[in-house]
N, C-alpha and C positions, 0 to 999 in steps of 0.2 A: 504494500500500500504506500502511495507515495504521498510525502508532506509537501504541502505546499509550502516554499519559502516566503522568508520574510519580505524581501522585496516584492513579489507576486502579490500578497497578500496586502501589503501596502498600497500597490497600484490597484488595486480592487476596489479598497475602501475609497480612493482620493478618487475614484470614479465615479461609484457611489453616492460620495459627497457633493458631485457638481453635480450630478442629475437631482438630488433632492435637497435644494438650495434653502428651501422653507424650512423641511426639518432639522438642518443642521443651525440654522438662526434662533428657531422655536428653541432649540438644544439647550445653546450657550445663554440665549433670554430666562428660560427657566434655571438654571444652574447661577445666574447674577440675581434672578429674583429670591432664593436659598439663600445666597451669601448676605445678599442686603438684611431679610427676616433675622437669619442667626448673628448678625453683626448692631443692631439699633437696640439701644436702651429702652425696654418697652417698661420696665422700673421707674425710670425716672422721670416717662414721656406721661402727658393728659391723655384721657382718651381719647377727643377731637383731633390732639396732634397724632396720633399714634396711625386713629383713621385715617387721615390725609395724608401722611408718609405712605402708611398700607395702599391710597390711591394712586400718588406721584409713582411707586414702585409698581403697581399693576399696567399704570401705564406707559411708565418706560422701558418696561422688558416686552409689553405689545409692541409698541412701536420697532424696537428693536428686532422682533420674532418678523415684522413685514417689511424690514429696510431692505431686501433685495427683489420681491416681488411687486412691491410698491413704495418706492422711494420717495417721489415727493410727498406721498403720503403721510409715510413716517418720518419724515424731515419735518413736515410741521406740526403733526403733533409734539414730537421734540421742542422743536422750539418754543411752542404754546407752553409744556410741563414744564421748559427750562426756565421763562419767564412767572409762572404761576410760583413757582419755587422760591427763586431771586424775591420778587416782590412778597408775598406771604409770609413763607418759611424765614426767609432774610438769612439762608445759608444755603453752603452744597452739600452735597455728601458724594460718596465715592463713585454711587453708581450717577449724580448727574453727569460727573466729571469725565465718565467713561461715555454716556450719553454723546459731551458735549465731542469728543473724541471721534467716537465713531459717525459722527453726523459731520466730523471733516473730512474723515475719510469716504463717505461713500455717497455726499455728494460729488468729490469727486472721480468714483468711479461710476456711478450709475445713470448720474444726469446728465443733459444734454448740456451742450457749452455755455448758454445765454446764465440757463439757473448754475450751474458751475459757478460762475464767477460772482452774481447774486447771490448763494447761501455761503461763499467766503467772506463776502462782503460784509454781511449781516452777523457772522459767528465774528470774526473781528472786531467787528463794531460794537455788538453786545460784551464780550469780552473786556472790552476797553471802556464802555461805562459802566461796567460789574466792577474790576477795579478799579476803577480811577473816582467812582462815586459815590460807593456803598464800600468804605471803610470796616465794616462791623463783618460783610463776609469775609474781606480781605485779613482779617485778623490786626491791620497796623493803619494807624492815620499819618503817620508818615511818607510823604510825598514822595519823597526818593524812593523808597522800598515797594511803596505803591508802582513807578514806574518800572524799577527794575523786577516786580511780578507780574506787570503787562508784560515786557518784555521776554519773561520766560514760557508767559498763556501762549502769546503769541507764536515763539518759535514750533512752540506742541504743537498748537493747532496747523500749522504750516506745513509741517513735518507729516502728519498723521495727513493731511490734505497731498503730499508729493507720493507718501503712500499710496494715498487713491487714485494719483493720476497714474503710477507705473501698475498698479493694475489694471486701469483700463488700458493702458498702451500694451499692456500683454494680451489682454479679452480681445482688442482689435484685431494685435498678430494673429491670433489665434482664428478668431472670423476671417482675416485674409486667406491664410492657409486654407482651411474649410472650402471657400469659394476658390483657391484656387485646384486645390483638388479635385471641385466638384467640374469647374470648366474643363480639366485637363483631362476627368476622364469624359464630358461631353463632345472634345473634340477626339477621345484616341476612337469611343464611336463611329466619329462622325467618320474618322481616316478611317474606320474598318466599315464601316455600309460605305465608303468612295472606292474601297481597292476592291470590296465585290463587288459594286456595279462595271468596275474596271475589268475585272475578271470575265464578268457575264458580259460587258459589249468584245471583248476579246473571243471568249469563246464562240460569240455570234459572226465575228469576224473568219477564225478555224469554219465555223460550218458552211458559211458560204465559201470557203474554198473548195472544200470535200463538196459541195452540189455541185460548185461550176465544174469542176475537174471528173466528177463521176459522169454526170449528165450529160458533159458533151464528148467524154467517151463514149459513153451507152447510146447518144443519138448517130455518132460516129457509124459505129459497131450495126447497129441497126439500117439505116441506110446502106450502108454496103453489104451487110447481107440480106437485104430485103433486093438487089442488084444482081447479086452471086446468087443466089436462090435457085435461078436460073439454068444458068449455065455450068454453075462449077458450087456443089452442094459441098464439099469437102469444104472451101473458106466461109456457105453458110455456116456451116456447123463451128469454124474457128471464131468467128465473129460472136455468135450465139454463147459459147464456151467462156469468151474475153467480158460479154455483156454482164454474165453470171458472175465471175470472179470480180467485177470493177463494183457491181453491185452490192456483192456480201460483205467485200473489204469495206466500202462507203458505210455498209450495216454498221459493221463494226466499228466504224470510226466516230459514228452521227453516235451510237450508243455509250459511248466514252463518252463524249464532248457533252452529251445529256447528261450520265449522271453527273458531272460536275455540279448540273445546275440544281441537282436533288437537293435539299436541303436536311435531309434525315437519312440515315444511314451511312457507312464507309465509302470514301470516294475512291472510282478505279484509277489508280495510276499502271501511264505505260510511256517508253521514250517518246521522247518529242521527235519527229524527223529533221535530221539537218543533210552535210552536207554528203555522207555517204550515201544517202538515198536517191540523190539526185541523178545518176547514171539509171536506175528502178524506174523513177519517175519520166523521163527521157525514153525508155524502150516503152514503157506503158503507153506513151502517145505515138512512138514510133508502131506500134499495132494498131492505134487507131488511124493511121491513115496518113500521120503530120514524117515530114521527109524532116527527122532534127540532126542536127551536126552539134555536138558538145565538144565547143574546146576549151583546154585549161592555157594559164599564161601566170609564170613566175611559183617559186617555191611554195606549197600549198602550208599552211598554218593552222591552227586549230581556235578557230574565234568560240567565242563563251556560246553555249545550249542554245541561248533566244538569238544572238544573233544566224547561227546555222537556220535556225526554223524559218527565218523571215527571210532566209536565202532561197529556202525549200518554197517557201507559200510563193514567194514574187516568180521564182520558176514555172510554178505549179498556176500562178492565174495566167500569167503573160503565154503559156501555151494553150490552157482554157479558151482565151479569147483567139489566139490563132486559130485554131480549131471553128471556134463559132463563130469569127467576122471572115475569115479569109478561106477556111475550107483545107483542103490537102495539098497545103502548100509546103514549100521549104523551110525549117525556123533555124536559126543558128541562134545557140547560147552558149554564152562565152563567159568564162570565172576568171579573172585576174586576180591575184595573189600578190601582196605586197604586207610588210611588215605593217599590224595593226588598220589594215584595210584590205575590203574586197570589194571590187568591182563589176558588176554584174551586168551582161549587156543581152540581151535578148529581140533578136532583130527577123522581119516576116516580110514580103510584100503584101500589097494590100489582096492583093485578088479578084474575087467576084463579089468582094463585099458590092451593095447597091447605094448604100449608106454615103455620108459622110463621116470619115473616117475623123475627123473632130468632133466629133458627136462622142464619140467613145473615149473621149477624156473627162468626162463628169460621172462615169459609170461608177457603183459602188465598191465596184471591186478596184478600182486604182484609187479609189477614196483610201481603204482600205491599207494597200500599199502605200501610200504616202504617211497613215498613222503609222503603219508600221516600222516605218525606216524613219520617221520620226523619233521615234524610241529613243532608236542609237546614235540618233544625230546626224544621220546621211540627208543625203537630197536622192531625187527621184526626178530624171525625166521620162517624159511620154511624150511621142506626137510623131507626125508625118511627114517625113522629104518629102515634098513635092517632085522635087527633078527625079528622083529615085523612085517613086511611089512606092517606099519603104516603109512599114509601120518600127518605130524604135521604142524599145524601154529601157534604160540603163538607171541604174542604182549606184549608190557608192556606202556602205554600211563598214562604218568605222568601229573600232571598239578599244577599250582601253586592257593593258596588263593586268592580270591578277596574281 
């Protein structure tokens, strides 16, 4: 069985204590209302005096028991008992004194700045005509002694008042803290619903690769063996065969890229494609129909994960669109290699497109491409020689050492 230590045990209680502000007041009000009862001469006291003591003390351990739940409250009844006292009784006793003490201190931690500096004012001022004018409580009619006991009221009360103020300048720390806590975790929130929506328009970016890239294999595939059919059922049947497999793979890829967006259950991870797949991806279009030529240029490198991917996906749409604006035409793409950069240059004639081929610069999929190589800080062009009636896409995706 294990003891809770002392220090544990301490931070408990002092926890304890600020959440139940009333009853630790209540506490030490009752525990000065004891001391005052077993401390007064009730021998030597009238009854009437005796009553009226027994009032002034009921009322200033109340006052005292709500000085932190209602402060100006208990600050003026205070002050009411302190002058009822002065004037009637024409003496203190120990508990006004402590009264007059704690009514320095916690106006100035509780109140706002205006009365802050009004109930110093006021505790001052009466102070100074308690001694300086009523002799009889001051115990000496002595002028000098008279001042230099203002001048000792005064520094208490000063003191007991710079007490109030460094607690409230610690309750404030303390509220700053709180709210800043509370923003810092409203904004780590807000950055975590930003980088899943980041995620989820990413992912929605991957899916429309995998349709454009499947789809226009499969209408590819299709067309030409809806062609072959014909005459030569052997390439129907490869066509048909390449349809199936472009299909399943796409199943499988569209079903990854979905559970991501599940929100409940374990997420499927699998590699990300980069730049070894891109020869795969090259013969996959080379079957559907596109004449490609992949060349490489300069010592190859090994760039970070995401940037390989964004090499794979701008490969994987720029022959998409070959395929779908220009038909079975010729594509050449081309990888330069260069220390902390690559190069990617992907080039088509226009073909039978009927289009205007600037038309296809607002497309989502080179929206797409352009966030993407934004990432890494590249540029991206796109567009059409005219003298050449070349459609061109080159990329430049840099990336830093790790």
């Amino acid at each position: 069985m294990s003891v809770p230590s002392p220090r544990s045990a301490h931070a408990r209680a002092t926890s304890w204590a600020r959440r139940h502000t009333f009853v630790m007041d209540a506490a030490w009000a009752a525990l000065w209302f004891v001391l005052t009862l077993a401390t007064w001469p009730l021998s030597s006291a009238s009854p009437t005096g005796s009553a009226a003591y027994l009032a002034l003390a009921v009322g200033f351990c109340a006052a005292l028991a709500v000085r932190r739940i209602r402060p100006l409250t208990a600050l003026t009844a205070l002050a009411v008992l302190l002058v009822v006292q002065v004037l009637w009784m024409e003496h203190f006793t120990i508990l006004s004194v402590v009264c007059a003490l704690v009514a320095a201190y916690t106006s100035q931690a509780q109140l706002p700045t205006w009365w802050r500096r009004a109930v110093l004012v006021l505790l001052l001022l009466g102070a100074a005509w308690t001694v300086l004018f009523m002799p009889n409580i001051v115990g000496t009619h002595d002028f000098d002694d008279r001042v230099i006991a203002l001048v000792s009221t005064w520094t208490t009360l000063l003191l007991f008042a710079l007490l109030g103020t460094v607690r409230r300048h610690n309750l404030e720390e303390v509220d700053r803290l709180r709210e800043h806590t509370r923003l810092s975790e409203a904004r780590r929130e807000q950055e975590l619903r930003l980088a899943s929506l980041h995620e989820r328009n990413r992912i929605s970016r991957e899916m429309h690769d995998v349709l454009a890239h499947s789809l226009n294999v499969i209408v590819a595939q299709a067309d030409g063996g809806r062609y072959a059919a014909r005459s030569s059922p052997e390439s129907a049947v490869t066509a048909l065969e390449t349809i199936g497999r472009v299909g399943r793979e796409s199943a499988r890829e569209l079903h990854r890229l979905l559970g991501v967006l599940r929100e409940d259950g374990p997420r499927e991870v699998s590699p990300a494609p980069g730049l070894t797949e891109v020869p795969s991806l090259v013969d996959e279009y080379r079957r559907a129909g596109l004449r490609v030529r992949l060349t490489r240029e300069g010592e190859e490198a090994s760039p970070p994960v995401s940037a390989q991917l964004t090499v794979y996906r701008l490969v994987q749409q720029s022959l998409a669109n070959a395929l779908e604006h220009a038909g079975r035409v010729a594509v050449r793409v081309h990888l330069e290699h260069s220390p902390m950069l690559l190069v990617v240059t992907v080039t088509n004639p226009i073909g039978s497109d009927t289009r205007d081929p600037r038309d296809r610069e607002g497309g989502h999929g080179l929206v797409g491409m352009r966030e993407r190589i934004a990432l890494h800080g590249g540029d991206l062009e796109v567009g059409w020689n005219e003298s050449t009636d070349v459609w061109r896409v080159r990329a430049t995706i840099p990336w830093e050492a790790t």
